[in-house]
N, C-alpha and C positions, 0 to 999 in steps of 0.2 A: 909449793903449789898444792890447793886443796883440791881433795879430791871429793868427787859428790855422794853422799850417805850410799848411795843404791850401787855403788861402785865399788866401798870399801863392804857391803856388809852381800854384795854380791851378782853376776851380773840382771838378775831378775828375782829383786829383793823384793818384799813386798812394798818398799816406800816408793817403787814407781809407780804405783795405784791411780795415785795422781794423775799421771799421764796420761789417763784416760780420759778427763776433764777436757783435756787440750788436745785429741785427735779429732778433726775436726770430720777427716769424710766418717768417721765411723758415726757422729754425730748424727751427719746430714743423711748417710746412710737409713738407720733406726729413725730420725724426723717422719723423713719423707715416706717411710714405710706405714708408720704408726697413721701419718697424714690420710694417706690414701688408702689403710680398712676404715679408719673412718667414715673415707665420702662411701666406700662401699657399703657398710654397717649402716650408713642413713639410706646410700641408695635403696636397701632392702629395706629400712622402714615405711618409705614412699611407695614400695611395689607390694605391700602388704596387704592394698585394697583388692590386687588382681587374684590371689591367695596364699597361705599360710606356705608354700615350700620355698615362693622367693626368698620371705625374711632368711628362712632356715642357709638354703643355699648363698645368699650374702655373707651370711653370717661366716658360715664354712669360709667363703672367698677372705673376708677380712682378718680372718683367724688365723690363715696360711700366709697370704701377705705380711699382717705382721711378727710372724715368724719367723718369713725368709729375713726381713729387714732383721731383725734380732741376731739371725742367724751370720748374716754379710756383716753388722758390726763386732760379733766374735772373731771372724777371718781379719778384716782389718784391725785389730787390738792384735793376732796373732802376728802381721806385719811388721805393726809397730817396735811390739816384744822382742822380736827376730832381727829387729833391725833390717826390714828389708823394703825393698821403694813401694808406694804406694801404688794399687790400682785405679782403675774409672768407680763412680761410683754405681754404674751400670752392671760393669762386672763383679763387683761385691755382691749385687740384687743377685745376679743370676748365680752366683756360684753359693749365696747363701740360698735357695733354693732347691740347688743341686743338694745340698748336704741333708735339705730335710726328709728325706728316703733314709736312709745312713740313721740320723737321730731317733727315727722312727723307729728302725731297725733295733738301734743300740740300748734305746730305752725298752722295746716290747721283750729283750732278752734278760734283762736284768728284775723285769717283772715277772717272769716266769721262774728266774732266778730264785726271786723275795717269795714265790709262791711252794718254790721247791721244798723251800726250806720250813714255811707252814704246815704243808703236806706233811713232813717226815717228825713236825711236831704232834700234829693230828694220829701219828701211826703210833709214835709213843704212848698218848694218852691213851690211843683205843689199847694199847696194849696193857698197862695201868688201870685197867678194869677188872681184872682178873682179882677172884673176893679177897684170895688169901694173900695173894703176895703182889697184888696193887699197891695197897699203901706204904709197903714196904719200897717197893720202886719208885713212890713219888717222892720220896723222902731223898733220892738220889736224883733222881729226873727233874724236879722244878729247878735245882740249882743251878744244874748242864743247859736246861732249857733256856733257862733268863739270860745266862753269859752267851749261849750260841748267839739267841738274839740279839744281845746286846752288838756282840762280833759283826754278827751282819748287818746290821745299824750303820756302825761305823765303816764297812768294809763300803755298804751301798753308798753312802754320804760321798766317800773317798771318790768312788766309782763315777757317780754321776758330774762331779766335779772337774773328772779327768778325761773322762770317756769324750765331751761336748768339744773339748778346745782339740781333743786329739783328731777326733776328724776336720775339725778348720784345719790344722795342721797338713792336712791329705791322707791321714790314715784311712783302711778300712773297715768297717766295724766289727769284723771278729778282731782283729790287729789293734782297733785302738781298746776292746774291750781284755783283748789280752795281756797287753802292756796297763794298763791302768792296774786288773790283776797282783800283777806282778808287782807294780809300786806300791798298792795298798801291803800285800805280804812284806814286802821288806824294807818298805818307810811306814806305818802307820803311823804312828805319834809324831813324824816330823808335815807328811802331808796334814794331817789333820791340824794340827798347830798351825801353820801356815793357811788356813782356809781360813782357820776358825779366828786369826789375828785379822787376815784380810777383810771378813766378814763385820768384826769389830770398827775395823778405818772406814770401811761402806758403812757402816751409821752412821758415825761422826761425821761423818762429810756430808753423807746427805741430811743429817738435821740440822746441819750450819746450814746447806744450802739451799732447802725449804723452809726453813725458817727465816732466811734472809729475803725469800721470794714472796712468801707468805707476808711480812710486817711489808712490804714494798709495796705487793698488789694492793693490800687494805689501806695504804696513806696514799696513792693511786685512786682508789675508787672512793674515799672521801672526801680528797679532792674535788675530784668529778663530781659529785654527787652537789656539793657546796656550791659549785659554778655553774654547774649546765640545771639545777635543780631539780622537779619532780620526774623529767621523764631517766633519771639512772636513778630512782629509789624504785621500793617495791609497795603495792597499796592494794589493797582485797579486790580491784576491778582487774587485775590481771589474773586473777581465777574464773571469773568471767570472762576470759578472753581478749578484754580491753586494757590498753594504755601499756602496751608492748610497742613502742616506739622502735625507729631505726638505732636510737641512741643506745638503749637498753640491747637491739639484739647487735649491734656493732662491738658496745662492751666485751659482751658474754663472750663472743667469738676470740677479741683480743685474751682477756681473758684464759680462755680454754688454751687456744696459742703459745700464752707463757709458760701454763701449769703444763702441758704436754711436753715443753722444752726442758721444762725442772726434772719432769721424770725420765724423758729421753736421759740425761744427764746422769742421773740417782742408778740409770739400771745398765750404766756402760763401768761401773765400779766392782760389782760383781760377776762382771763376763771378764773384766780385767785381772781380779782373784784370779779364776779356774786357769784361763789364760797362763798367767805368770806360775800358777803352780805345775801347769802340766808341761814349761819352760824348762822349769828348775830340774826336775825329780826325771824327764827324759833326759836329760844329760848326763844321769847316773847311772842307767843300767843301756844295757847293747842292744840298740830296737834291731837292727838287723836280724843276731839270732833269736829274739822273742818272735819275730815274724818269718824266720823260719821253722822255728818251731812248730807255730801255729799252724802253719800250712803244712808240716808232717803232719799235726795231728787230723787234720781236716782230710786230708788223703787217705788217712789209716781208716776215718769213719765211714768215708765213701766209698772203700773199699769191701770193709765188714758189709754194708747193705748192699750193695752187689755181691757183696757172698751169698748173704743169706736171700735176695729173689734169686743169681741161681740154685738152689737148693731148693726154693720153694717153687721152680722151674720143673727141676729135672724128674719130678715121679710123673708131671703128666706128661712132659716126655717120653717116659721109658714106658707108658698105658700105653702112647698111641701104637700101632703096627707100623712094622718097619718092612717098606718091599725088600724082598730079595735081589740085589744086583746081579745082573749076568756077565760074568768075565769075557772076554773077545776071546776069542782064538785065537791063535799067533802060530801060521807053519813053521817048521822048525826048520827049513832054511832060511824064513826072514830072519828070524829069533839070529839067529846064527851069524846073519850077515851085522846084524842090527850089532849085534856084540863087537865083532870086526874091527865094525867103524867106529863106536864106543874108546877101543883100544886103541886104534891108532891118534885115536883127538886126544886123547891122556898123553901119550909120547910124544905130539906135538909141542902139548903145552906144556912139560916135563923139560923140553929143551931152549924151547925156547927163553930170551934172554930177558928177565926180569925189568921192565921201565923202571927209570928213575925216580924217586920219590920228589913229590913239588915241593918248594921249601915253604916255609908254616909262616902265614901272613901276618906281618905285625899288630901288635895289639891295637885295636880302635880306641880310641878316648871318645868316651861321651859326650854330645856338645848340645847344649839348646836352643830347640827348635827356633827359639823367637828369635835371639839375639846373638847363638853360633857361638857361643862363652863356653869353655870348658867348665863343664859339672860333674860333683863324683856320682858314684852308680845308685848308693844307696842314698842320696838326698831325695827332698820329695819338691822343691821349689829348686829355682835357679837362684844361685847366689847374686846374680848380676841386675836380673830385670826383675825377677819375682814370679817369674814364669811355671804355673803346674808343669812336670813334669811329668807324675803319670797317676 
């Protein structure tokens, strides 16, 4: 019996790439997304005449729409890969819109990241200023400098690769930016390989695939052009404004239609990559302790800055005046009595006879909400329905 290439060379090889081709709601997912900034992208050209913040705010609208849809066909390529049952393609919309806070997030920390690392170049230089033994420092410093960069180049590449599928996944974004971390340090040259091979098969396929769309549409429209005659060519009166027929603008629309379907296609091949890489490479180290870890560490920091406002607290505390309390009185037969009774509650509860201990409640198993399936603690989907769990 044969077995299938992505079987024998592993279970989220890169020769399932393909398969991306052939998910169909992630497809219709990203279609329909890209469809509808569209109509909003023309709606704000239309509302352009009322003033300049429509278009802009359109704009905005259709930019997030087709991001969510971008982002819902990542989550379903991450179904696929995971082998786990399909959702609505309603709840793909919503939950790739969910993610985009998270993305936002993930990216705006890696950019501070890439700036960190500029800054501490800039602090070298300025320090490589110095007349006498600047140039002597640069002589060791541009070498260190080029390889760091080059490091963080690669480590960001790695990152942004891993970071995007990790929260389809249901990571959170310090969590999935910790574990991608963690893969870039101790896979670099196998992630990277693996992107960089991926990224190769998304050529190749998309220039068979536009190229085969491309020679189709053009034996297609001169076709048409041959049958139906002048009104699907083009002639200097349509800069004028004239001889734009329904035929011409029915074309263009079909048209636009196929080439929008080619590239829905072309841009499910490398959400496919990152996908299948951030498959692979989580299966090799222990997300659970990476994200505990990370939640140590996140604790120890919020901790430190609660140290440091109380301290930056406590002097105008100790300025302000503090009133004097005045003690009660207490005669010294209450005093007395008080002690008494003190004594004798101690002897009571001295003798008395110790309750039973309750016996310790079996352990719970975790089950999901949707479907009542038992699931382990640390998954992030139900194995059964496909159900987020948290």
């Amino acid at each position: 019996m044969k077995t299938p290439l992505w079987n024998a060379d592993g279970q989220y090889s890169i020769f399932r790439l393909p398969e991306a081709l052939t998910c169909w709601p992630a497809l219709g997912v990203m279609a329909a997304s890209f469809l509808a900034a569209a109509l909003v992208f023309a709606l704000g050209g239309f509302m352009a005449r009322l003033g300049w913040v429509f278009p802009l705010v359109m704009s905005i609208v259709a930019f997030v729409i087709a991001l969510a849809g971008t982002s819902g066909a990542g989550i379903c390529l991450t179904d696929l890969a995971r082998q786990r049952p399909y959702r609505s393609p309603a709840r793909y919309l919503v939950a790739g819109l969910a993610c985009l806070p998270k993305l936002l997030g993930a990216g705006l920390l890696m950019v501070l990241a890439a700036l960190a690392v500029l800054l501490c170049l800039a602090v070298v230089f300025f320090v490589c200023k110095i007349p006498v033994l600047g140039p002597v420092l640069l002589v060791v410093a541009v070498p260190v400098a080029v390889l760091v960069v080059a490091a963080a180049l690669v480590a960001w590449y790695v990152a942004t690769s891993i970071a995007g599928p990790a929260i389809w996944d249901g990571e959170r974004v310090l969590h999935s930016l910790s574990i991608a971390w963690h893969i870039t340090r101790q896979y670099p040259f196998a992630a990277i390989g693996k992107i960089v091979g991926g990224v190769l098969l998304c050529a190749v396929f998309a220039s068979m695939l536009m190229g085969v769309v491309s020679f189709a549409a053009f034996t297609v429209a001169g076709v048409g052009a041959s049958v139906m005659g002048v009104g699907m060519q083009f002639h200097p009166g349509m800069l004028a404004g004239y001889g734009i027929g329904g035929h011409m603008v029915g074309a263009g629309i079909g048209f636009s239609l196929v080439f929008a379907m080619a590239t829905a296609f072309v841009l499910l091949l490398p959400l496919m990559v990152g996908v299948l890489t951030w498959c692979e490479f989580s299966a090799r180290v222990d997300l659970h302790k990476l994200r505990e870890a990370t939640d140590e560490k996140l604790q120890d920091v919020n901790a430190k800055v609660q140290e440091m406002k109380d301290k930056a607290r406590a002097p105008a505390a100790d300025a302000a005046p503090v009133p004097a309390a005045s003690a009660p009185v207490v005669a010294p037969v209450a005093a007395q009595a008080a002690g008494s009774v003190e004594a004798a509650a101690g002897f009571a509860a001295a003798a008395a006879p110790s309750a039973p201990l309750a016996p310790l409640a079996p352990a719970v198993t975790p089950t999901c909400p949707q479907c009542h399936g038992a699931v382990e603690p640390t998954h992030r989907f139900c194995d059964h329905c496909g159900h987020k769990l948290t």
